[in-house]
DSSP file (Angstrom, degrees, kcal/mol; ACC not computed):
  #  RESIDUE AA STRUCTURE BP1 BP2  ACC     N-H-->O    O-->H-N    N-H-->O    O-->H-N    TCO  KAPPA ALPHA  PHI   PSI    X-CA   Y-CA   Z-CA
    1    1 A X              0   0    0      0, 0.0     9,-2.2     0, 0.0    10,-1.3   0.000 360.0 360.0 360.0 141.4    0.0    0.0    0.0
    2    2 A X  B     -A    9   0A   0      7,-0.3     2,-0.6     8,-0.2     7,-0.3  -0.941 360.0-136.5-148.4 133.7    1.6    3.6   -1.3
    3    3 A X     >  -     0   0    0      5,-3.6     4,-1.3    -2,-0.3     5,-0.2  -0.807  24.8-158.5 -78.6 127.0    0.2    7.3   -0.2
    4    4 A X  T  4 S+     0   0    0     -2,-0.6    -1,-0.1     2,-0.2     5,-0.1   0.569  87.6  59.2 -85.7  -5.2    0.6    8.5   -4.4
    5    5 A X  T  4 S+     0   0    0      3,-0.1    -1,-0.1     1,-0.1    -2,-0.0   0.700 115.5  28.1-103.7 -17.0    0.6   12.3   -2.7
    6    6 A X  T  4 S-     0   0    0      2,-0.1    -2,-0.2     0, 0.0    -1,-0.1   0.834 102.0-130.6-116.0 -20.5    3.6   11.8   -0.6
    7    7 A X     <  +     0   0    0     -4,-1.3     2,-0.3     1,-0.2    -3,-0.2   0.512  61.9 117.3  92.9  21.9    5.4    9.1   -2.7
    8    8 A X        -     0   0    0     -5,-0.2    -5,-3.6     1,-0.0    -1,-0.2  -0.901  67.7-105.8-137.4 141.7    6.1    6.6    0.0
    9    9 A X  B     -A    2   0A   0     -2,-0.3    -7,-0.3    -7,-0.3     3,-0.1  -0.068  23.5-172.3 -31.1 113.5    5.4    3.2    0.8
   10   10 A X        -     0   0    0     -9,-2.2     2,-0.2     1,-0.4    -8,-0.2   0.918  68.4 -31.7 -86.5 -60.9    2.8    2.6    3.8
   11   11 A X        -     0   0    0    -10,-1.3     2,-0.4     2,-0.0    -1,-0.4  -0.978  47.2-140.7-158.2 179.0    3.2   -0.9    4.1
   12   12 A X        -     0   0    0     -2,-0.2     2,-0.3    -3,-0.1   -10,-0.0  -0.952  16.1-161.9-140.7 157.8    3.9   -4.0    2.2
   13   13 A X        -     0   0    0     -2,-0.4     2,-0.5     2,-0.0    -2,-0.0  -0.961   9.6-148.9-135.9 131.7    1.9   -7.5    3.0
   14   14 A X        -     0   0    0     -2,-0.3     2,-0.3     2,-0.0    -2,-0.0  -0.906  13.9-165.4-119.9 132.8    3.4  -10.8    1.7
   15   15 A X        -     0   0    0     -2,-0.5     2,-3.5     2,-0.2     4,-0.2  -0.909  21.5-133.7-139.6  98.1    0.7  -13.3    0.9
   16   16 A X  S    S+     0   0    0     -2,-0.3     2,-0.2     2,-0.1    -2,-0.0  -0.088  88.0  30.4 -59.5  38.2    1.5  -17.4    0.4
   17   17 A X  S    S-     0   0    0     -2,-3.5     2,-0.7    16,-0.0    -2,-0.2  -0.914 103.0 -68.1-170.4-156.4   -0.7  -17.5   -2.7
   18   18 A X        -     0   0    0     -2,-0.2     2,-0.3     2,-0.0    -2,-0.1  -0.795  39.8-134.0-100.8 109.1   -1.9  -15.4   -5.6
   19   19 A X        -     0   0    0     -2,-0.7    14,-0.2    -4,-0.2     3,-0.1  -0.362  22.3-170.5 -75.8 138.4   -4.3  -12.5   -4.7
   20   20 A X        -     0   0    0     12,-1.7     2,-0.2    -2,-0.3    13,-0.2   0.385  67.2  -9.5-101.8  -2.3   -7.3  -12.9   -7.5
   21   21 A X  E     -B   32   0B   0     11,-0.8    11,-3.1     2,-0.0     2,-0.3  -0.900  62.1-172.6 166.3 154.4   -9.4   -9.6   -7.0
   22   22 A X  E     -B   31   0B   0     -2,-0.2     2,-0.3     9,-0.2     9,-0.2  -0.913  11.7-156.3-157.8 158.0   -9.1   -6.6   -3.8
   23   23 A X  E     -B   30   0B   0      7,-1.2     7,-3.0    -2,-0.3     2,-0.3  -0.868   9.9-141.4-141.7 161.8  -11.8   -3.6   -3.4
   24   24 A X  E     -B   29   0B   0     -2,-0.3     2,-0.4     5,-0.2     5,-0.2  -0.884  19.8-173.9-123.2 146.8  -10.8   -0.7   -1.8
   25   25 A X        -     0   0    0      3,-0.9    41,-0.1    -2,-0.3    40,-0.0  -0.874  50.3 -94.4-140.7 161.7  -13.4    1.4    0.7
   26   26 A X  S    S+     0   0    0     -2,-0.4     3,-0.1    39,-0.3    40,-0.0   0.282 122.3   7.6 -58.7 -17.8  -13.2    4.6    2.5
   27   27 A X  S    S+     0   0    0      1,-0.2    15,-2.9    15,-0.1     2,-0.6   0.182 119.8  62.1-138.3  -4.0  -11.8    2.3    5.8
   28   28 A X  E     - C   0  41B   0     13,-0.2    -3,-0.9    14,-0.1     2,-0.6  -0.825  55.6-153.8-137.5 156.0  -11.3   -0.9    4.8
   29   29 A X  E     -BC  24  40B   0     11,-2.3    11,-3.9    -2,-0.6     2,-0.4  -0.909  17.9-155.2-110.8 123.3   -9.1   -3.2    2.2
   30   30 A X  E     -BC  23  39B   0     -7,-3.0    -7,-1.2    -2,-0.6     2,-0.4  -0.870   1.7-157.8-100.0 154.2  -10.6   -6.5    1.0
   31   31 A X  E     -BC  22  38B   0      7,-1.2     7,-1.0    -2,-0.4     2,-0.3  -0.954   4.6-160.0-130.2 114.1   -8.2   -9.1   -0.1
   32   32 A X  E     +BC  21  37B   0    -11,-3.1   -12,-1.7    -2,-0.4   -11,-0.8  -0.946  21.2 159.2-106.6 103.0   -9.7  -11.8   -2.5
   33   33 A X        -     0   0    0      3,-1.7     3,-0.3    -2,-0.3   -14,-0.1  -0.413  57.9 -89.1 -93.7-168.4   -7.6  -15.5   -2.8
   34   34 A X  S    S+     0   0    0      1,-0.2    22,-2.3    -2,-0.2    24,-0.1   0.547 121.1   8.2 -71.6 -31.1   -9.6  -18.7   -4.1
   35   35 A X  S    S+     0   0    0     20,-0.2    18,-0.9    21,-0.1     2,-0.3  -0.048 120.1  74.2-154.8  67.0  -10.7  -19.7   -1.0
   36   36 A X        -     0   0    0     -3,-0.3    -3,-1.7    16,-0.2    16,-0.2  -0.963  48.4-159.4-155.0 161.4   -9.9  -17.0    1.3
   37   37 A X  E     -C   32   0B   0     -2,-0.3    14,-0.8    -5,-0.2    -5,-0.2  -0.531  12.8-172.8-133.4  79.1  -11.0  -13.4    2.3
   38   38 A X  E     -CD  31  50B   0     -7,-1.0    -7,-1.2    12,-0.2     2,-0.3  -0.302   9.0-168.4 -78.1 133.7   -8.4  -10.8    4.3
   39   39 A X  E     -C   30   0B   0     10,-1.7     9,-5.7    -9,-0.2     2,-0.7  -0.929   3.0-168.8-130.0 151.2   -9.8   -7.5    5.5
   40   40 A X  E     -CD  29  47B   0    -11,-3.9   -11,-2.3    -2,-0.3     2,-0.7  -0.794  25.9-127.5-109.0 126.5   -7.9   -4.8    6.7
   41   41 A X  E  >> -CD  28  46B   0      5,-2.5     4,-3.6    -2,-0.7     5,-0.5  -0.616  24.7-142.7 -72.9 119.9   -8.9   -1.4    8.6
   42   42 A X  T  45S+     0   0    0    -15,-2.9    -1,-0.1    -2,-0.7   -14,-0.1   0.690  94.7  56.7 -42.6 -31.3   -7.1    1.3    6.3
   43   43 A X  T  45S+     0   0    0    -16,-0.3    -1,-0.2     3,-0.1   -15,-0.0   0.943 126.5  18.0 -71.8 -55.7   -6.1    3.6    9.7
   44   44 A X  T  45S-     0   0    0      2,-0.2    -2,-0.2     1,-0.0     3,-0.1   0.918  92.0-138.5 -96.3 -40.5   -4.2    0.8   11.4
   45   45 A X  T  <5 +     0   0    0     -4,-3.6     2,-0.5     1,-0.3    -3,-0.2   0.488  57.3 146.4  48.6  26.5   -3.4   -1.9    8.3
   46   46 A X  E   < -D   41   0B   0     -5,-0.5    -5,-2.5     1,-0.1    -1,-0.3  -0.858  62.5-113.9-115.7 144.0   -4.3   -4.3   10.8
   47   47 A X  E     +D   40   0B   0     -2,-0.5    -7,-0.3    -7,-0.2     3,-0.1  -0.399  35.8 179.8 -51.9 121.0   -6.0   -7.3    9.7
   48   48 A X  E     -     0   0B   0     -9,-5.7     2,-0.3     1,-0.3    -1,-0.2   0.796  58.2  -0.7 -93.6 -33.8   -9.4   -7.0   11.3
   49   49 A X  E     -     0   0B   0    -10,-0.4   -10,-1.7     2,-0.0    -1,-0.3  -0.990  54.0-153.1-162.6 164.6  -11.2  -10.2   10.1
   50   50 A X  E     -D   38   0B   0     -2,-0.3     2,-0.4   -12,-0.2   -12,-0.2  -0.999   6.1-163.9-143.2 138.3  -10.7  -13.1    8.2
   51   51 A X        -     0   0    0    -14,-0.8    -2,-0.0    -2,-0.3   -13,-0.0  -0.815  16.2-142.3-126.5  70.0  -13.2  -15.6    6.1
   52   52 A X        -     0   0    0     -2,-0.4     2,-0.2   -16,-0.2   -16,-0.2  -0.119  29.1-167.6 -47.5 131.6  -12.6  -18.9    4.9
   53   53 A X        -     0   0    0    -18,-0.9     2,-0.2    21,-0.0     3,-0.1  -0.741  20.4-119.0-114.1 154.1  -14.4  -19.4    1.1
   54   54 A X  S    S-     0   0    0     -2,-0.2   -18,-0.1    19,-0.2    19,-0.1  -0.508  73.2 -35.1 -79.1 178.9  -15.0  -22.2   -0.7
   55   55 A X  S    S+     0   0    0     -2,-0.2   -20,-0.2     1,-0.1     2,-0.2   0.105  71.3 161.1 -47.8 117.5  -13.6  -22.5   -4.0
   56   56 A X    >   +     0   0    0    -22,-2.3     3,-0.8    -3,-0.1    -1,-0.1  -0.540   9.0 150.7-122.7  59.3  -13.5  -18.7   -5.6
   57   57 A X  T 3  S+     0   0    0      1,-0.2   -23,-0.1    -2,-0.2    -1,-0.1   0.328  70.1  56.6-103.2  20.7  -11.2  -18.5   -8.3
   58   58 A X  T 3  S-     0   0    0    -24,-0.1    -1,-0.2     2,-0.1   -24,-0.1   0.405 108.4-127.1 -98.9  13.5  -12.9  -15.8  -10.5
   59   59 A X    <   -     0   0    0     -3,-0.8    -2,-0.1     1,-0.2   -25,-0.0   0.644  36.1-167.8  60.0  26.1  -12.5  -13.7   -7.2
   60   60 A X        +     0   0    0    -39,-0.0    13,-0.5    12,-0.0     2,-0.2  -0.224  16.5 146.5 -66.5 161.1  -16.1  -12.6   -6.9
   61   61 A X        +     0   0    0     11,-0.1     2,-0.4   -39,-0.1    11,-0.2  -0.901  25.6 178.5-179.4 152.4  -17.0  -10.1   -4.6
   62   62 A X  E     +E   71   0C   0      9,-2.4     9,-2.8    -2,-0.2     2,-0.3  -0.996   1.4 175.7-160.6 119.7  -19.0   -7.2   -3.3
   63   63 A X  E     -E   70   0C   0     -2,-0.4     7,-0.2     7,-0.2     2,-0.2  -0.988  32.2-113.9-127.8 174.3  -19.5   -4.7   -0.2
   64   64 A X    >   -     0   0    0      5,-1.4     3,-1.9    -2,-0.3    -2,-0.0  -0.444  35.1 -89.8 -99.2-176.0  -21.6   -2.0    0.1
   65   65 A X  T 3  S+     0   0    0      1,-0.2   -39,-0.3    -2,-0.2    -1,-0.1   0.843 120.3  38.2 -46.1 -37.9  -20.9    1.5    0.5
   66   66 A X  T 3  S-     0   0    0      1,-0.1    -1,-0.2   -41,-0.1   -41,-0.0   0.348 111.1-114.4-102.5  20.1  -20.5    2.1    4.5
   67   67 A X  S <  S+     0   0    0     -3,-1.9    -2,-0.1     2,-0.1    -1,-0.1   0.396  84.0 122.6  70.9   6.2  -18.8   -1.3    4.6
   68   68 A X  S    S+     0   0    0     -5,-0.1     2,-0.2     2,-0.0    -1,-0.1   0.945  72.9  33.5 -68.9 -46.1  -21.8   -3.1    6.8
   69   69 A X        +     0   0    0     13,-0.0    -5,-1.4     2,-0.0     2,-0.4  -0.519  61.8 179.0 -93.5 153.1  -22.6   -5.9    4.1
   70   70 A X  E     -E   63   0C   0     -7,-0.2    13,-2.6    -2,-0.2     2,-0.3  -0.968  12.2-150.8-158.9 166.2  -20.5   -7.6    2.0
   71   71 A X  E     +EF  62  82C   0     -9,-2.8    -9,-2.4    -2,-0.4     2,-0.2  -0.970  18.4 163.9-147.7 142.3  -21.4  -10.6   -0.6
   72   72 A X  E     - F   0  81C   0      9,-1.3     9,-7.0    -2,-0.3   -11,-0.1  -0.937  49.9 -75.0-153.6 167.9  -19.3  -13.4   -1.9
   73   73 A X  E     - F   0  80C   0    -13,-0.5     2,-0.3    -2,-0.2     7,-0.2  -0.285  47.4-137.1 -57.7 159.4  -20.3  -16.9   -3.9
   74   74 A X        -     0   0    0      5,-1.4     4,-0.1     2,-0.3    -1,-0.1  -0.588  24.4-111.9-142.9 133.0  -21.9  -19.7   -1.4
   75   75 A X  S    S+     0   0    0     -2,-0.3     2,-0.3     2,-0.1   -20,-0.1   0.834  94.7  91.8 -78.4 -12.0  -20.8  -23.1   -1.8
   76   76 A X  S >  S-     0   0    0      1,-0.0     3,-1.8     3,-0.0     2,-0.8  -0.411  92.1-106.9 -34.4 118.6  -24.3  -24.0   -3.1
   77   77 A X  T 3  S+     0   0    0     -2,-0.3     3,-0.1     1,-0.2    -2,-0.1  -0.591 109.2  18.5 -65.7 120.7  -24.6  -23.8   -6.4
   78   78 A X  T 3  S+     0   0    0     -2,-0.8     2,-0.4     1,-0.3    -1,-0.2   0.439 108.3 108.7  60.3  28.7  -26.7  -20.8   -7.3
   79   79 A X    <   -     0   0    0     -3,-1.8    -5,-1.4    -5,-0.1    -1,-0.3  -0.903  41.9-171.5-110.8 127.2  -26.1  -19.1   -3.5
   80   80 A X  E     -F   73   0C   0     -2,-0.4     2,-0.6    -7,-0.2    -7,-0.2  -0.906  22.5-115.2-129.8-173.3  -24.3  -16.5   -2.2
   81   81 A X  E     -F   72   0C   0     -9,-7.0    -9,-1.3    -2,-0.2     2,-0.6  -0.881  18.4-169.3-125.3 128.2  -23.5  -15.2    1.3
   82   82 A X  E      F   71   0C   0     -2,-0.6   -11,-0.2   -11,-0.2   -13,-0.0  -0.915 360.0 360.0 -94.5 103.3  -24.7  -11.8    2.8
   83   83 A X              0   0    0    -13,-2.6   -12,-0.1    -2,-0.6    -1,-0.1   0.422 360.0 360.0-112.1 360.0  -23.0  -11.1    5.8
């Protein structure tokens, strides 16, 4: 993660697989794997919560605006999960 206004580095995150999809929010960083979900508070970079998926390799995913909901694929074939 890079402030682009000041030209420096914030912090750097090492991940033991290939990240497939991130959204960015007004506090929070999602981190998308194939069957994993990272999120991060923006203030601190600290991981706040973490979500084991089933299989997600086109990396969908969704929150809404004020971060309360978020949506990802279901393991059920034509489900997904609103938390």
């Amino acid at each position: 993660m890079a402030n682009t206004h000041q030209a420096q580095v914030q912090d750097k995150i090492k991940y033991h697989q290939p990240i497939i999809n991130f959204n960015i929010s007004y506090k929070k960083l999602y981190v998308i794997f194939e069957t994993e979900i990272f999120i991060y508070d923006l203030f601190t970079y600290a991981n706040t919560h973490y979500i084991k998926t089933k299989s997600n390799p086109n990396g969908l995913f969704a929150n809404s605006i004020n971060d309360d909901i978020i949506i990802y694929p279901s393991d059920k074939k034509y489900y997904i999960f609103i938390q």
